[in-house]
C-alpha positions as CSV (number, residue, x, y, z in Angstrom):
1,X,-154.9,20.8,-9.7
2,X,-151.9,18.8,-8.1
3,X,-150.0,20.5,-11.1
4,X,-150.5,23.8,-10.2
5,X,-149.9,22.9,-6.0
6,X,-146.3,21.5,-7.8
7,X,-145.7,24.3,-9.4
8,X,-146.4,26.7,-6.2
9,X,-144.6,24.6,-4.3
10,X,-141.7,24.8,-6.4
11,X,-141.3,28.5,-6.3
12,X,-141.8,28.5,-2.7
13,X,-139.2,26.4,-1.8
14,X,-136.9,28.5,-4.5
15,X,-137.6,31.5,-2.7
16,X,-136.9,29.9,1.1
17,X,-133.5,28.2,-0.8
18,X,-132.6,32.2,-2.3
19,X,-133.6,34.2,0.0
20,X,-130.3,34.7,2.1
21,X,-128.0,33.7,-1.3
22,X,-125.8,36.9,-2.3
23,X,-127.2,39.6,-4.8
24,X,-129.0,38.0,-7.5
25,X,-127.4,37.9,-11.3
26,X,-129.7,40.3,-12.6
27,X,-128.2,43.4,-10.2
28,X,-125.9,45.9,-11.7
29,X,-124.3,48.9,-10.6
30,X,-126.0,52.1,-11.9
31,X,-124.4,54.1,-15.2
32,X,-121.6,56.3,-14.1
33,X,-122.7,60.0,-13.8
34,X,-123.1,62.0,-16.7
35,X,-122.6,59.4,-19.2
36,X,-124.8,57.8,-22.0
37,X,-124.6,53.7,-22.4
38,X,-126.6,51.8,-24.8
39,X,-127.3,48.1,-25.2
40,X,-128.3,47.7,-28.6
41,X,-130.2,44.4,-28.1
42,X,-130.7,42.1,-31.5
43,X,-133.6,39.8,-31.3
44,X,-135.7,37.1,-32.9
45,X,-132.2,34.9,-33.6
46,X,-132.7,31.7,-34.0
47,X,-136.2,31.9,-35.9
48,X,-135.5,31.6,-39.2
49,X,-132.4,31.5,-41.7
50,X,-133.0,35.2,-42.4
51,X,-132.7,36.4,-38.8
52,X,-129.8,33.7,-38.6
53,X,-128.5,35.3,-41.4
54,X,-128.9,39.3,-40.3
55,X,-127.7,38.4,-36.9
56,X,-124.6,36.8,-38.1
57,X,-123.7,39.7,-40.6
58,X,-124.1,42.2,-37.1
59,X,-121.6,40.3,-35.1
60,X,-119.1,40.8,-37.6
61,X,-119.3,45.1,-37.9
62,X,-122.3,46.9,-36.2
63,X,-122.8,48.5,-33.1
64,X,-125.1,45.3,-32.0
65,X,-124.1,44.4,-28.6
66,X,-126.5,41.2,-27.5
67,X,-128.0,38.5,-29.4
68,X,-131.6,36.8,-28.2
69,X,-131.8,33.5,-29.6
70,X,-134.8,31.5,-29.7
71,X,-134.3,27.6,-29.6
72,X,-137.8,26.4,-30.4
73,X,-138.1,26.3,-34.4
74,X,-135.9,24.3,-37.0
75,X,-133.3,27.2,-37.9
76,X,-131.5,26.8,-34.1
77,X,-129.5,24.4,-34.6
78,X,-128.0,26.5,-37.7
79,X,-127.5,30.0,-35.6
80,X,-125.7,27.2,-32.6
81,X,-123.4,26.3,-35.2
82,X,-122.7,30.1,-36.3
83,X,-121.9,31.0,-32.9
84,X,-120.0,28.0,-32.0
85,X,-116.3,29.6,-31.9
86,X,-117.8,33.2,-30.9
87,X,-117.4,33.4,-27.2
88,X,-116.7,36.9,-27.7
89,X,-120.7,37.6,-28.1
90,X,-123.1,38.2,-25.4
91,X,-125.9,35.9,-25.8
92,X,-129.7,35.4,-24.4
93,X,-132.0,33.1,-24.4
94,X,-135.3,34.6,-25.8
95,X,-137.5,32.7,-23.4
96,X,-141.2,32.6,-25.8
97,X,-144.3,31.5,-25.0
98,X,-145.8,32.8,-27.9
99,X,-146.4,32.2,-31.4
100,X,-147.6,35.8,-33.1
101,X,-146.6,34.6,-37.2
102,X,-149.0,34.1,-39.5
103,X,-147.7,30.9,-41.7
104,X,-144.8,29.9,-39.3
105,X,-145.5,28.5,-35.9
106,X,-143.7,26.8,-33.4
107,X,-144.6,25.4,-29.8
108,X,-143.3,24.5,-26.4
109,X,-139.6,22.7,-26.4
110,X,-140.2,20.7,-23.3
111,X,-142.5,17.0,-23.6
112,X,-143.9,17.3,-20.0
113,X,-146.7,16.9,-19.5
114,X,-147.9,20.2,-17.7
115,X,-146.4,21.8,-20.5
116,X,-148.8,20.7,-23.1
117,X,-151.1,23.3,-21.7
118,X,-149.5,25.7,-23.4
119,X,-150.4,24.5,-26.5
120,X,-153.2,26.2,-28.4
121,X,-155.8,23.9,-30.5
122,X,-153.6,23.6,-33.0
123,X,-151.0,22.5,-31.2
124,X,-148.5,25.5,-31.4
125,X,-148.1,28.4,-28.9
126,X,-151.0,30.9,-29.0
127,X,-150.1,33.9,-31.1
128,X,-150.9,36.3,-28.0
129,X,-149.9,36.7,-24.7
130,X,-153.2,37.0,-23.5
131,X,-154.2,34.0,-24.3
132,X,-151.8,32.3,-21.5
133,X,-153.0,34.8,-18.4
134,X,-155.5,32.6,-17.5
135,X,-152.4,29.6,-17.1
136,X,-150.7,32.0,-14.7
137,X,-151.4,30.2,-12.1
138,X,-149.7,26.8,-13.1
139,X,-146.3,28.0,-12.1
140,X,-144.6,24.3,-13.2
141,X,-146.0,24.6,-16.8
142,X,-144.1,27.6,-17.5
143,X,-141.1,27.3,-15.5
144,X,-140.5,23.8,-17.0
145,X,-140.8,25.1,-20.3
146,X,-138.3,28.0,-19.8
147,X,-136.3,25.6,-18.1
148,X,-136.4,23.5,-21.2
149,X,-135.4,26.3,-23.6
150,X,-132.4,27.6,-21.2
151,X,-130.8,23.9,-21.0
152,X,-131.5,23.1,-24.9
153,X,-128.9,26.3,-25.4
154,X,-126.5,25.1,-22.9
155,X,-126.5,21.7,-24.7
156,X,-126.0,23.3,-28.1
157,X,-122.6,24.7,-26.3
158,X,-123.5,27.9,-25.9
159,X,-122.6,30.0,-23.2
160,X,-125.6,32.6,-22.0
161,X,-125.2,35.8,-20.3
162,X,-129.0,36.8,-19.9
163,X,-132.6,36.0,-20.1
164,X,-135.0,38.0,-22.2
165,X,-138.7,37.8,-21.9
166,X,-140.5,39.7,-24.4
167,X,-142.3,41.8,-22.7
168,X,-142.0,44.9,-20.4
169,X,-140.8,44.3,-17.0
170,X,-143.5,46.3,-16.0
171,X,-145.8,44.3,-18.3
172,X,-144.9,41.1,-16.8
173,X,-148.2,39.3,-14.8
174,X,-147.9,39.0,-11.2
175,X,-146.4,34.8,-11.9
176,X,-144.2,35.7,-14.0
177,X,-141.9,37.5,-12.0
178,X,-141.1,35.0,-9.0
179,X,-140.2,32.3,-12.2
180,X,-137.9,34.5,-14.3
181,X,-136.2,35.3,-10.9
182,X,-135.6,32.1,-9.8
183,X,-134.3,31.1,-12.7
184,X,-132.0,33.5,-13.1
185,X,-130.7,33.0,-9.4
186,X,-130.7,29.2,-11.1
187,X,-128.1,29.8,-14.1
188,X,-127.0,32.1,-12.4
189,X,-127.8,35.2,-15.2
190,X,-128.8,38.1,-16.0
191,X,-132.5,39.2,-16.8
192,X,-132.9,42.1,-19.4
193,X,-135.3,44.2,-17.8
194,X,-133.2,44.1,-14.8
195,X,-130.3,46.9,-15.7
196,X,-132.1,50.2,-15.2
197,X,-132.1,50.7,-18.8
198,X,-134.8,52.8,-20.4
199,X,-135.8,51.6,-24.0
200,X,-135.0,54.1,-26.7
201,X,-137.5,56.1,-28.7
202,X,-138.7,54.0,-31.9
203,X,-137.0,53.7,-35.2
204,X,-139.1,54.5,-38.1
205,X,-138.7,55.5,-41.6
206,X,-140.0,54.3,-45.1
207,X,-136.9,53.6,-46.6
208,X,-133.2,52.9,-45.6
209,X,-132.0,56.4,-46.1
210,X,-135.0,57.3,-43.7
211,X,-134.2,54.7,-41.0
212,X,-130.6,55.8,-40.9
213,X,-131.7,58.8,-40.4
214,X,-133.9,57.8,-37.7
215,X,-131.6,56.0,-35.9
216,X,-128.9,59.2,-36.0
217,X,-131.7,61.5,-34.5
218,X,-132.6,59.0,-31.6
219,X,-128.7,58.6,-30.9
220,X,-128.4,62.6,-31.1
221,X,-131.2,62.6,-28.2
222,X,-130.3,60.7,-26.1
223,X,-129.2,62.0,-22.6
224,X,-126.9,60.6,-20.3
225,X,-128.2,57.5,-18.1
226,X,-128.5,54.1,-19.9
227,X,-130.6,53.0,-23.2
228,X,-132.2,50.0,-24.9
229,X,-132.8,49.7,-28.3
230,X,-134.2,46.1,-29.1
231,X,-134.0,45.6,-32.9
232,X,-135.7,42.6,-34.2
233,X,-133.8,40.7,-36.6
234,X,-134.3,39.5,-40.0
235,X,-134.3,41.2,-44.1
236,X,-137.1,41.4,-47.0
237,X,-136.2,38.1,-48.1
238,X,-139.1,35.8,-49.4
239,X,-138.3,33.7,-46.7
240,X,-139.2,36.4,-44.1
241,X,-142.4,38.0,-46.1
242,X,-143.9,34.2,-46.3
243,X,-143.3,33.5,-42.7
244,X,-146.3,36.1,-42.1
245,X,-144.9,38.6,-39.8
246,X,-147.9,40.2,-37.9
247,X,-146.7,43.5,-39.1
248,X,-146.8,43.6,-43.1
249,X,-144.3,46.0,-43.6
250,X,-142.1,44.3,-40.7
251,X,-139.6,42.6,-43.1
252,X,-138.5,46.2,-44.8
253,X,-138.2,48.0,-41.7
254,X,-136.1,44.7,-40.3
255,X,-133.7,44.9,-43.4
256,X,-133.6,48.8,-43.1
257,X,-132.7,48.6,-39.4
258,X,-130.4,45.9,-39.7
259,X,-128.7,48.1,-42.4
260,X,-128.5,51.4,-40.5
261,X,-126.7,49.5,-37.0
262,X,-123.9,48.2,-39.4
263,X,-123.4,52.3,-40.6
264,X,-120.1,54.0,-40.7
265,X,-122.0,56.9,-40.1
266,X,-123.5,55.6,-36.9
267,X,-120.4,54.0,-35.6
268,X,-118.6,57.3,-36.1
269,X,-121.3,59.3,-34.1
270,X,-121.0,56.8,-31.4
271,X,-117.6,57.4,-31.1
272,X,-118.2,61.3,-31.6
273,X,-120.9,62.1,-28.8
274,X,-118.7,59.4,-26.5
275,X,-122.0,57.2,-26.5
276,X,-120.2,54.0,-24.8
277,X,-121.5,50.5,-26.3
278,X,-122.1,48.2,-23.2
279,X,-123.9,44.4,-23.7
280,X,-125.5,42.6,-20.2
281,X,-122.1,40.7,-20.5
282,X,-119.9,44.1,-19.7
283,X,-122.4,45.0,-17.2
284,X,-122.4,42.0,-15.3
285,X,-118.6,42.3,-15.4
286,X,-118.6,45.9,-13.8
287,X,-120.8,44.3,-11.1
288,X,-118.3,41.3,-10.3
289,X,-120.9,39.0,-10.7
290,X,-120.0,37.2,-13.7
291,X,-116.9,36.4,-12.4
292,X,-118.8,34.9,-9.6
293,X,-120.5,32.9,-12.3
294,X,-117.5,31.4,-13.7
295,X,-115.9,30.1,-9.9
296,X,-119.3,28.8,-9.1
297,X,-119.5,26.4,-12.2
């Protein structure tokens, strides 16, 4: 009981400290009439050496823009080390409460003890979000956690841009706005469902050829305004097919999509229908508020 008063009381009295600070670091400016932008969002980096791997091969030619990286398995320490001398990426913390794969787990990154919570019987996150509605109330649980994973990146030496929560923003359980919020007022960054972006249609296809293919259609839709397209990372290694993705066929149609946003092809059409390539880094640039950031620190 005391640990949930804590936690309310800590949000409270992050509201009462915010609520006359300037704009929060999650505003942006709307997309410039008659134009399309798209973030092309890579996630799941950090989780094992195959998504290191995928993401690391993006950053060098794709149209990839942003990189979530999660900090709470084994294989972060490797993708911190990749992106040591990259300060040209824009980078997120994947903020994860979850732990949806089969034969590879992992759990909470902070030892406090309101955290442990969290924890499912056998001792790693619960592989649903559902499981942790009934912890919404226990606001210092979560927000320590997050806390946790956001500083454990910022002592790796890497330099965020945005938080990403994986879910919907419109998903997102009554609690769980107020602590994304104030922790982005916090670090002062940006929160990916926060740039009046609508996702893109989905990517499907059976084979490469097909996903290409897929992708070119959705990019010939797409009307002006601003996109998403979140594209897990990872390949059909034996590494990612034993890890037990809850999706059996998820490790082909990762390596597939992976393939298609490093396409010629795709980069040319880009180019072609004037589609311009913005990360959360650019946008918070257009807004001024990352170079309120960089004074502040």
């Amino acid at each position: 009981m005391w640990q949930r008063m804590a936690g309310g009381l800590i949000l409270v009295m992050a509201a009462l400290i915010f609520s006359c600070a300037p704009q929060p670091y999650h505003a942006t400016p709307p997309p410039k009439e008659g134009t399309i932008e798209l973030i092309v969002r890579v996630d799941d980096v950090g989780l094992l050496h195959a998504t290191n791997a995928a993401a690391l091969a993006l950053m060098e030619e794709s149209i990839a823009t942003d990189f979530s990286v999660v900090v709470n398995t084994g294989w972060f320490p490797e993708i911190a080390r990749g992106l040591a001398a990259r300060n040209d990426v824009s980078l997120g913390v994947q903020l994860t409460l979850t732990s949806p794969w089969r034969h590879f787990r992992w759990g909470p990154v902070s030892t406090h003890p309101a955290v442990q919570l969290l924890r499912g019987p056998d001792g790693f996150f619960p592989p649903v979000f559902a499981t942790l509605q009934n912890h919404g109330s226990d606001s210092l649980a979560v927000i320590t956690e997050f806390r946790a994973q956001i500083e454990r990146t910022r002592q790796a030496g890497l330099t965020l841009t945005y938080l990403h929560f994986p879910q919907p923003r419109e998903a997102f359980p009554t609690w769980m706005t107020p602590i994304l919020e104030t922790l982005a007022r916090e670090f002062r960054l940006g929160i990916t469902g926060y740039f009046d972006a609508r996702p893109t249609p989905p990517i499907s296809g059976a084979t490469a050829e097909a996903v290409e293919a897929a992708l070119i259609d959705m990019l010939n839709g797409l009307t002006p305004g601003r996109w998403v397209l979140a594209a897990p990372a990872g390949d059909n290694s034996p590494e990612m097919r034993a890890a037990g993705l809850p999706d059996r066929a998820g490790a082909v149609h990762r390596q597939h999509l992976m393939r298609a946003l490093r396409s010629s092809v795709v980069a040319a059409l880009c180019v072609e229908r004037g589609i311009q390539l913005l990360s959360y880094r650019d946008l918070l640039h257009r807004s001024g508020l990352l170079e309120k950031q960089m004074t502040q620190k």
